[in-house]
Backbone as numpy.savetxt, mean C-alpha at the origin, in Angstrom:
# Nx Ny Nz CAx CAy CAz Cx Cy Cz
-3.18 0.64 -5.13 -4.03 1.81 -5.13 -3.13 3.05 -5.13
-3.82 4.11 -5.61 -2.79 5.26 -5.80 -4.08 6.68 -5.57
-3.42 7.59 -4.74 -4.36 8.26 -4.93 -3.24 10.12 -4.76
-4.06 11.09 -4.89 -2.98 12.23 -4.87 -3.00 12.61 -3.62
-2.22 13.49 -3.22 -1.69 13.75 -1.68 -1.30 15.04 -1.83
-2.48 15.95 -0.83 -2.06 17.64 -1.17 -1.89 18.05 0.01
-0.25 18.61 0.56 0.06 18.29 1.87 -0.26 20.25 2.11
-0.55 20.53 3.66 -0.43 22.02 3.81 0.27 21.78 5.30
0.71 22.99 5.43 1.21 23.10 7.14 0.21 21.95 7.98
-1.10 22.42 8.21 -2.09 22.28 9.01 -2.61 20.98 8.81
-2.58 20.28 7.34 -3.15 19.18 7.04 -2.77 19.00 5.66
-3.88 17.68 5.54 -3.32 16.74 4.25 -4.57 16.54 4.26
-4.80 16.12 2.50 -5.96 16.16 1.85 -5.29 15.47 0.87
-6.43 14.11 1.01 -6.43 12.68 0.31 -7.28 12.92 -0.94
-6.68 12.81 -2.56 -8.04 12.76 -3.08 -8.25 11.17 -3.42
-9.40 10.90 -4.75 -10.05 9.54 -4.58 -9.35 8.50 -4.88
-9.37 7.33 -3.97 -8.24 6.31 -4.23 -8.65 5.58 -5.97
-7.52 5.26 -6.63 -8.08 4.46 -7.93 -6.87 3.14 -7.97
-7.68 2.45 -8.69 -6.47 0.68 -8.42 -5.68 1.37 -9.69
-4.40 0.78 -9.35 -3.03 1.10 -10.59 -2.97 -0.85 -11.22
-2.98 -1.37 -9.71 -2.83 -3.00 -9.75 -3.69 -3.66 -9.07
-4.30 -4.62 -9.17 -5.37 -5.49 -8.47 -3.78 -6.60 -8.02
-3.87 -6.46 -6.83 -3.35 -7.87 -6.71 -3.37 -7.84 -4.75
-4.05 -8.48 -4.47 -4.40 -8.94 -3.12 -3.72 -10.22 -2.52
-2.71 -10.81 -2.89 -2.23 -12.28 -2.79 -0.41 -11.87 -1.86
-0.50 -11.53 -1.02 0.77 -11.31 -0.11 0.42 -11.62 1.28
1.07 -11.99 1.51 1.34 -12.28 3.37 2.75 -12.86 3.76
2.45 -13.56 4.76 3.70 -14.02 5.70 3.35 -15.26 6.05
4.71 -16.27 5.95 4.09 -17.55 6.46 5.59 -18.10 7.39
5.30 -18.32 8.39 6.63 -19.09 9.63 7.24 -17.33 9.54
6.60 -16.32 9.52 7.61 -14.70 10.08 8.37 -14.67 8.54
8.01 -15.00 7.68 8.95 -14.55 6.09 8.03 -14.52 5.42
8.14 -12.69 4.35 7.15 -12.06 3.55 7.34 -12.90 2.48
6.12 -13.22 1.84 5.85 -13.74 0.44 5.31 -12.64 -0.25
6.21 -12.49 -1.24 6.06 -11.82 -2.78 5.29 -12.85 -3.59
4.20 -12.44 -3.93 3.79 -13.06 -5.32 3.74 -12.40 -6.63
4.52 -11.66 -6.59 5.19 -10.91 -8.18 6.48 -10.50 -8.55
6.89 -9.95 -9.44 7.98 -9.66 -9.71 8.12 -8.38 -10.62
8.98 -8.29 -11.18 9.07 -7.33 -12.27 10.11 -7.66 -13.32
9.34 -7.71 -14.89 10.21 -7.80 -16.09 11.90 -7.53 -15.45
12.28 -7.86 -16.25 14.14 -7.31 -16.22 14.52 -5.79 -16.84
13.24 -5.90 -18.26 13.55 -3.74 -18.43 12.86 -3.34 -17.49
12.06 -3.53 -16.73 11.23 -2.88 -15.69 9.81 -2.59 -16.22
9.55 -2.85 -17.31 8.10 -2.80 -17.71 6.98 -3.37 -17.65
6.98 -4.71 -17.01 5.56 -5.12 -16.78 5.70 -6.04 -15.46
5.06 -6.18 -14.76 4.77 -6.98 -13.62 3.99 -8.02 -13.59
4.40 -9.08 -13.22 4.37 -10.40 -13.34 3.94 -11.01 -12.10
2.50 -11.81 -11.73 1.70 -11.42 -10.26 1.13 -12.76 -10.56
0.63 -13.40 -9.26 -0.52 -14.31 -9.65 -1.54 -13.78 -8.41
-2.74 -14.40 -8.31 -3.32 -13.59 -7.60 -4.60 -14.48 -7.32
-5.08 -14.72 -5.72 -5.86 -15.72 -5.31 -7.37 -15.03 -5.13
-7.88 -16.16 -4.79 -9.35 -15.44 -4.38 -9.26 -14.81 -2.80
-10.01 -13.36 -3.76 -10.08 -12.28 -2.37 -11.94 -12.11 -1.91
-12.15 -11.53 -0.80 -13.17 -11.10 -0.29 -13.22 -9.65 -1.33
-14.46 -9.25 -1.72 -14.54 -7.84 -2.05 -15.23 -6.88 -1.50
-14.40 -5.92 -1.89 -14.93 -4.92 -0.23 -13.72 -3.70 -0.33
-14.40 -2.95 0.87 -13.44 -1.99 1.47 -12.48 -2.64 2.29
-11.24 -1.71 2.22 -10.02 -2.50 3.80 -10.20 -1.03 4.47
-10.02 -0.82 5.53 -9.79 0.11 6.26 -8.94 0.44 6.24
-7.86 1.75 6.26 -6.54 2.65 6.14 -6.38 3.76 7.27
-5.20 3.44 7.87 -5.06 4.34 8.70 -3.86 4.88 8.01
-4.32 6.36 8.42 -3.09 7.25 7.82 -2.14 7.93 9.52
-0.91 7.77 9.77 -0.45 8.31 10.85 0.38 9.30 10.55
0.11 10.44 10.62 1.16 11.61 10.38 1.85 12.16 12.08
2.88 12.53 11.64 3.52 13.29 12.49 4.28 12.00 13.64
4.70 10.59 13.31 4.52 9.71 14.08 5.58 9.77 14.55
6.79 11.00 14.18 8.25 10.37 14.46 8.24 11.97 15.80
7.49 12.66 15.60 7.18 13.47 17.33 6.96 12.40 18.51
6.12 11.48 18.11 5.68 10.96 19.05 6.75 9.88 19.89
7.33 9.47 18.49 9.02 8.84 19.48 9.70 9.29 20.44
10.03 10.80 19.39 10.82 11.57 20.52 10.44 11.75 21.75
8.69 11.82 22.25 8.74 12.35 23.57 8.76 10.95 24.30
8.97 9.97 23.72 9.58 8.74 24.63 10.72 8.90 25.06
């Protein structure tokens, strides 16, 4: 998904998300990420396989400002 990002002092303003790639087929299995794609060798096309998904919304959290919050640890 890709969407534009219009940052100001005060805030950020998300506009509408649109798919670039459908591919829902990643996780982790025994603590090691599985890739299920790749990319050509010129870098031009991406190479994916891709399982059955639920369809739907996912929920997104956006966290800004998260590296203040370190510091006052």
């Amino acid at each position: 998904m890709a969407v534009s990002v219009d940052e100001k002092p005060d805030s950020i303003s998300l506009g509408t998300p649109h798919t670039i790639l459908s591919a829902a087929s990643y996780g982790a299995v025994n603590g090691e990420s599985l890739n299920f794609f790749d990319v050509t060798a010129n870098g031009q096309r991406f190479l994916m396989t891709e399982a059955n998904s639920p369809k739907g919304s996912i929920p997104l959290t956006l966290v800004t400002n998260w590296d203040a919050e370190l510091k006052k640890r």
